[in-house]
N, C-alpha and C positions, 0 to 999 in steps of 0.2 A: 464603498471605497473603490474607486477606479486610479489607475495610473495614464499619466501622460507624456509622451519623447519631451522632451523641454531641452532648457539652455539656460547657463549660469543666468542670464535674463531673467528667467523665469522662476529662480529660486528666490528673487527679490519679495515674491507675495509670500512665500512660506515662514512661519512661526518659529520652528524648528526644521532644519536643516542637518543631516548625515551625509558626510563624509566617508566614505570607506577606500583603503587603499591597501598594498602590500608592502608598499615601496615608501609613502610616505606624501608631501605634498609634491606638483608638479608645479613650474613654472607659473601655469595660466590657473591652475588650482589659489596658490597661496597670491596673484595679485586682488583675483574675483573675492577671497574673502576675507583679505584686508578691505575692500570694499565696503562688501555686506556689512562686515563686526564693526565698521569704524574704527582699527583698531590701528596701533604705529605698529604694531609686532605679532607673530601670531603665537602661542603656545608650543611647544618640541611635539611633535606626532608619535603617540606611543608608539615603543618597541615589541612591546610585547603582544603577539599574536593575542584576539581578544581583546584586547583590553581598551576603555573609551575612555577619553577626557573628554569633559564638557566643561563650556563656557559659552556667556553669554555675549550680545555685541554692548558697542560702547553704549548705546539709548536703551540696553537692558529688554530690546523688542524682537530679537532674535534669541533660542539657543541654537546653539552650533556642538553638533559631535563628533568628534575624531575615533575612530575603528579601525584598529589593525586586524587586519583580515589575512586568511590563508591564502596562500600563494593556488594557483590551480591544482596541482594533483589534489589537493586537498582541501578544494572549493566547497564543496557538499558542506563541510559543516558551517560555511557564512550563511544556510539557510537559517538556522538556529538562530546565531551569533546577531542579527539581525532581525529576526521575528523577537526575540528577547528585546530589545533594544526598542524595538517601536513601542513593545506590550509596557514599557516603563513609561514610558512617554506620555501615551493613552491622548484623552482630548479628540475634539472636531477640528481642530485649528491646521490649515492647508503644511502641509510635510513635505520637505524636498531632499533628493539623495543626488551623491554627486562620488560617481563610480572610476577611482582613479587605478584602474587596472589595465595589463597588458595583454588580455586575451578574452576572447570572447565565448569562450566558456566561462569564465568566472563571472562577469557580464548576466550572461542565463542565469546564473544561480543567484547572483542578490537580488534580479531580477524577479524570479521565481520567490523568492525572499518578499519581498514589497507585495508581492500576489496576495501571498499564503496569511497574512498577518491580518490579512479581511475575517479569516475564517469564524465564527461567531462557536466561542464556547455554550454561555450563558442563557442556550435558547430557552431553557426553560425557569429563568428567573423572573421574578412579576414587575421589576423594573431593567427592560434591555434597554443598554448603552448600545446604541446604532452610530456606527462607526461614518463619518458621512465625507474622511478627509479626501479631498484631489493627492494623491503623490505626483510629483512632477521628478520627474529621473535625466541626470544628464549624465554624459560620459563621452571620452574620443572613439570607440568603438559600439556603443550603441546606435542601435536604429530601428527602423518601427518592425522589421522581419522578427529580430531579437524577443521585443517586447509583446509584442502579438503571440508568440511561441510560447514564451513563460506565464502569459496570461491563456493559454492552453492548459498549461501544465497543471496550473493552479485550478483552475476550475474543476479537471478530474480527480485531481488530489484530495481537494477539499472534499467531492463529492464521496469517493472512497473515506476520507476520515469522519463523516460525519454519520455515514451507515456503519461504522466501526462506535462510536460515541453513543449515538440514540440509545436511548433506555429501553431496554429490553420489553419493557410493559405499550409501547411504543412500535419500536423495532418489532414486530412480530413474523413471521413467515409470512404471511399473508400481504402486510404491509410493505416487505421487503419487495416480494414479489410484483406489487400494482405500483411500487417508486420506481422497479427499474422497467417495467414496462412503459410507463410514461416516458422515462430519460431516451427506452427505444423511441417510443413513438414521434420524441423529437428531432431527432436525430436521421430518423426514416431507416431504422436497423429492423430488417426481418424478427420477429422474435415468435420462439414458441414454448408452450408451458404446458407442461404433464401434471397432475397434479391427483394427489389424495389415490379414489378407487382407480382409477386410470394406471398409478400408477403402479401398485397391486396387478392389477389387469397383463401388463407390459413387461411384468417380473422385473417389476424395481426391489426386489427384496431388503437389502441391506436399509435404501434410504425411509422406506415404510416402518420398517422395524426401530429402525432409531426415534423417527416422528410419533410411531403410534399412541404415546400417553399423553402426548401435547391436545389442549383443544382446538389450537390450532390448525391450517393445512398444511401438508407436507407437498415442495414444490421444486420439478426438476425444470431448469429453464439453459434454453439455446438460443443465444444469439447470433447471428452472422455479421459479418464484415466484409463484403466484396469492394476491394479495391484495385482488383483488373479487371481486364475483358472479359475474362472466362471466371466462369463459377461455379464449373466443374470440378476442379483441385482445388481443396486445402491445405492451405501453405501449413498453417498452426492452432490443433485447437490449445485453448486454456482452460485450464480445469481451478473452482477454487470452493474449499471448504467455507458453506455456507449455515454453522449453525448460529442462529439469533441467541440460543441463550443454552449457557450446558450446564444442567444441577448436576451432571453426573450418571443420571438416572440413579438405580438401584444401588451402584456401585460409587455412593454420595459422596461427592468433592466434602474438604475442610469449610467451615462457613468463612472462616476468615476474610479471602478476599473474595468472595464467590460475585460478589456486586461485580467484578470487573471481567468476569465470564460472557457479558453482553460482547466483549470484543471477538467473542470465536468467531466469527467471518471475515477476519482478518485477508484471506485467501481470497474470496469470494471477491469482497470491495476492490481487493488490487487487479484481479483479472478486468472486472468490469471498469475500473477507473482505467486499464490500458488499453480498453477496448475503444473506450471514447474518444479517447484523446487520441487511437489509431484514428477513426473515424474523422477527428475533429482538424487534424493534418492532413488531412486526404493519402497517408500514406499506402503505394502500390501493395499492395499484401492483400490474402482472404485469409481471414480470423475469425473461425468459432472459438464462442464463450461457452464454455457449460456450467453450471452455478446448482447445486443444490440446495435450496433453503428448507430446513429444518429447526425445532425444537427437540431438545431433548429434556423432557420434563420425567417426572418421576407421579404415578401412579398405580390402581390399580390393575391396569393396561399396558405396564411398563414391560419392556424385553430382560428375560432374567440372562444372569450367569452360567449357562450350563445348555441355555438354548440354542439349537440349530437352525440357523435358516439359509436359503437359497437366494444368490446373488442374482444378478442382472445375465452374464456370461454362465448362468447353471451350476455354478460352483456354489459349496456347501461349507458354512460359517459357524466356525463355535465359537461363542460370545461366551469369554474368561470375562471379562472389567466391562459394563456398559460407558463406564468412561471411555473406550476407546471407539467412540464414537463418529468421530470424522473419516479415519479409518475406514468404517465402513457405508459411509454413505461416497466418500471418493472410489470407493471400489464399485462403486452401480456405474459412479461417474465415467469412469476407466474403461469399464468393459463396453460401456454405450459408445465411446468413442472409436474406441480400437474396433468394436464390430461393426459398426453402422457409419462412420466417419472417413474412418481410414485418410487422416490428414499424416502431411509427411511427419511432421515431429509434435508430440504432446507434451506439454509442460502443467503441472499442477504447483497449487501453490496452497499452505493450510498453517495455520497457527495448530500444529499436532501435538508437540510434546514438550512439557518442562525439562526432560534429558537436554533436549538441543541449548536449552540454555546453561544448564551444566556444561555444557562443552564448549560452548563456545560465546558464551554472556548475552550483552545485549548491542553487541558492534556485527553482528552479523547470521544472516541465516546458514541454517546447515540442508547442502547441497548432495543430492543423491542422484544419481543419472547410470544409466547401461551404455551410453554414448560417450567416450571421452572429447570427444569434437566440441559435441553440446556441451559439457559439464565448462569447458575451457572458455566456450564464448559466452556462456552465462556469468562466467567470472570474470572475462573482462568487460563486459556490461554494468557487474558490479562495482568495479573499481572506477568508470569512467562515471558516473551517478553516483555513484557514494555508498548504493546501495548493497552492501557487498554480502556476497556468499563464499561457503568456504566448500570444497568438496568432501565429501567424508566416503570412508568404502561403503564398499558394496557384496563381499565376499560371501559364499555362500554355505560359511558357516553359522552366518546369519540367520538363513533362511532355515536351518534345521531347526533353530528356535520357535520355531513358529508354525512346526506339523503338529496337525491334531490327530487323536487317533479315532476319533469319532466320525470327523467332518473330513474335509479337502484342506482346511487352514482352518488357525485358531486367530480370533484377533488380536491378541497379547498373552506374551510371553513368561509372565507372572514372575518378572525377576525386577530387579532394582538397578538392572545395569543395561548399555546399548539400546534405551529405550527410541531413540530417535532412528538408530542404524535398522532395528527389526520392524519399528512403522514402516518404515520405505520397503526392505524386502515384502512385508507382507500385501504395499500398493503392487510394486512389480510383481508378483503373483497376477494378478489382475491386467497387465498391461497387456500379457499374452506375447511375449517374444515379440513386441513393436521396437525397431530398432534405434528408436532416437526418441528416448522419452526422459524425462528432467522430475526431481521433487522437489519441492524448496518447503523447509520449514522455521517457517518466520513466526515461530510462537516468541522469540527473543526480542524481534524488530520491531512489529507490528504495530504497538499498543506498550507506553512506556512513561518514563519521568519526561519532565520536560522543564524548559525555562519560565510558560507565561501560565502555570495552571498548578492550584495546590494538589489534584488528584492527577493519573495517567490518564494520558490521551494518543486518540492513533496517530502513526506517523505519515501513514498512505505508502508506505515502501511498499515497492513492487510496481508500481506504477513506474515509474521513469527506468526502472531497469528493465523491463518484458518489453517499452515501446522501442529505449534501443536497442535491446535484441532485433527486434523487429525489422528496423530500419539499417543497421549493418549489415544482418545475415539474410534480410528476404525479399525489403524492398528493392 
C-alpha cells in the first residue's frame, strides 16, 4: 500500500473516497463531489466527532464517506478514527482521502493515519489478504514535505508494533537481536552487541540472571546516532525494557492472559522505532539506544526469590518476585549508561507495571523523573503527539520501601500498593545521582484493545513522543 499527493482530479479513479473534516464541507469540497456522486444535493456532514455517513454516487460506482474528526489539540485520536474506517472498507480497489482541515498538524496525523493502516496483522495466516491499494491524498495545506514525514512516521512505528505483536516462539532474543541488527545495517547505525558469557564476563549481572533459564541468548545492544559534527557528546541515551516473553519465572504470572506477555518489550521497540525515524529525518542530535533483550523463562536454572546478585555498577540485588524482572535488567542498563556514557539526559522507557495502570488506565503512561525540567517537556511532547504522560512523585519515602537488609536494594517491595512509584525509586537507585533522568511506564499504552483486530495489538507509543522530545529540546 503506498500513498500519493494528488488532487480532487485524481480521486476520479478511486472506488471509495474519505472525506474527513472538523468544520464540515468547504466551498471547493462540496462542488468536486457533487461531481464525483452525480448527485443534485449532498447529505448534512455529521456532527458528531467520529461519527461516518456513507453513501454512494448516483451510478452506484463510487462510495463516499464523511468523518467528523477532532479538531487539533486532539488530533491524535483521527489516527484510530481513521485506521478503523479503512479496516471496514478492506478491498484492492484504489482509496482516495480528501483532508478538509485547518492546520497542518492535523494534516500529519490523518496522514500518518493512511500510513499506518498498511500495517499487516495477519502475518501468520495461510491465506494473506495483501493490501495492494494506491491512496491518493488531497487537502489545501498538504504537500509532499508533510507526506514524506508521515510516511516516516509510519514506517518506524509499524516497525516498533510489529516486534511488540510477533509470537514469542518467533520473537526470540536472538531473533530480536539479528532484526535490529539488520534495520542498523540499513540504515548505516554503528551498532554493538554483548551477548551471553561476555556478558557475565563485563558484570552484567542483573541482565544474565533474569536470561539464565531461557535457552535462548541473553543480549545487551548499543546503538548510536550521530547527527552533528562531533561524536564526542551525547545529547540522549534511551534506554528500553527488552524482554521477548515473561512467564514470570519462579514467581509464575496467572495463565490467563500470559499469551499477551510477548508484548514486554514494549520499551525496547519505542526507543528503537525513535531512534530510526531520528535517523530517517536526519534530525541534528547524537542518540544512544541501549536495548536489552531477554527471556525470562522458568526452569531448572531459574533465579529464585531470596537470591543475591551483583549488578553492573557493583551494587547488590535481592530478588523478592522474579516477576520483577525488567527492573532488573534496566538496572545493568542504567548503570552502563550513567558509567560508561555519561550522555547529558537519560530517558528509559519499559511496559513495568500493572499499578501504573491502576492509576492511571489506558490513556496514559506514568511519568517518573529527578528533573522537573524534563518531566514538564516530556509532558508537553505528550500532549502535542497524543502520547501523553502524566508525572507521578518521586518522594523518598518511596525509596525506604525498597531497602534490603541483606543486599544494597531489594527488587520489590512485597506490598499490593505504589507498585509503579517504588519501580522507579528502585531504577534511580541505579541512575547514580544523573541529574536529568526520565522513566516512563507505558505497561498501560503499549499494547491494547483496538478498532481493526479481535485480540490487543501494540500501539507504537513512544515513538512520535521521544522523536519530538528530541526535536524541540535538542535539535
Amino acid at each position: 500500500m503506498t500513498s500519493k499527493l494528488g488532487d480532487w482530479h485524481d480521486l476520479k479513479q478511486c472506488k471509495h473516497i474519505i472525506v474527513a473534516s472538523s468544520s464540515g464541507y468547504s466551498p471547493d469540497c462540496t462542488n468536486h463531489l457533487l461531481e464525483l456522486s452525480k448527485m443534485s444535493a449532498l447529505p448534512d456532514f455529521p456532527k458528531e466527532v467520529g461519527k461516518i455517513i456513507s453513501f454512494f454516487s448516483q451510478d452506484g460506482a463510487k462510495q463516499i464517506c464523511l468523518i467528523n474528526i477532532h479538531k487539533a489539540e486532539k488530533s491524535f485520536k483521527n489516527i484510530e478514527i481513521i485506521r478503523s474506517l479503512i479496516h471496514k472498507i478492506g478491498g484492492n480497489e484504489p482509496l482516495g482521502f480528501c483532508f478538509v482541515v485547518e492546520n497542518t498538524e492535523t494534516i500529519l496525523d490523518l496522514s500518518i493515519a493512511v500510513a499506518l493502516s498498511s500495517y499487516k496483522i495477519g502475518l501468520f495466516k495461510k491465506d494473506q489478504k495483501t493490501d495492494h491499494r494506491v491512496h491518493t491524498i488531497c487537502g489545501e495545506k498538504l504537500n509532499e514535505a508533510i507526506l514524506a514525514r508521515a510516511e516516516n512516521i509510519a514506517i518506524c512505528m509499524k516497525f516498533a508494533m510489529e516486534l511488540v505483536d510477533l509470537p514469542p516462539n518467533v520473537k526470540t532474543p536472538d531473533y530480536a537481536k539479528n532484526w535490529v541488527k539488520n534495520e542498523c545495517e540499513k540504515r548505516g547505525l554503528p551498532c554493538e552487541v554483548v551477548s551471553d558469557e561476555d556478558l557475565t564476563n563485563k558484570g552484567f549481572g542483573a541482565i544474565t540472571a533474569v536470561g539464565q533459564a531461557s535457552k535462548y541468548g541473553s543480549h545487551l545492544m548499543k546503538i548510536s546516532y550521530f547527527g552533528k559534527s562531533s561524536t564526542t557528546n551525547i545529547d540522549l541515551v534511551l534506554i528500553g525494557k527488552g524482554v521477548t516473553f515473561d512467564t514470570g519465572g519462579i514467581s509464575l504470572k496467572d495463565h490467563t492472559n500470559m499469551h499477551y506477555m510477548k508484548s514486554d518489550l514494549g520499551g525496547a521497540a519505542a526507543v528503537l522505532g525513535a531512534l530510526f525515524l531520528t535517523n530517517d529525518l536526519g534530525i541534528s542530535a547524537n542518540i544512544t539506544v541501549i536495548v536489552p533483550f531477554v527471556e525470562n523463562a522458568i526452569d531448572a536454572n531459574s533465579c529464585r526469590p531470596g537470591d543475591v546478585i551483583t549488578g553492573y555498577g557493583g551494587q547488590t540485588i535481592e530478588i523478592i518476585d522474579t516477576d520483577a524482572e525488567g527492573r532488573l535488567i534496566l538496572s545493568d542498563a542504567l548503570a552502563y549508561a550513567v558509567k560508561d556514557i555519561k550522555a547529558e539526559t537519560i530517558i528509559d522507557l519499559a511496559t513495568l507495571t500493572g499499578n501504573v495502570v491502576s492509576a492511571l488506565g489506558y490513556s496514559a503512561a506514568g511519568l517518573f523523573s529527578n528533573n522537573e525540567e524534563l518531566s514538564q517537556k516530556l509532558k508537553e511532547s505528550g500532549e502535542a503527539t497524543g502520547e501523553r504522560c502524566w508525572p507521578m512523585p518521586m518522594w523518598e519515602e518511596y525509596a525506604e520501601m525498597m531497602q534490603s537488609d541483606i543486599a544494597d536494594i531489594k527488587n520489590f517491595h512485597g506490598r499490593p500498593i505504589v507498585g509503579a512509584i517504588t519501580a522507579a525509586k528502585f531504577l534511580e537507585f541505579f541512575v547514580n545521582e544523573h541529574p536529568k533522568w526520565a522513566h516512563l511506564d507505558i505497561a498501560g499504552v503499549a499494547f491494547g484493545d483496538n478498532a481493526i483486530a479481535k485480540s490487543k495489538l501494540a500501539t507504537g507509543f513512544g515513538v512520535r513522543l521521544l522523536v519530538d522530545y528530541i526535536e524541540k529540546n535538542i535539535a
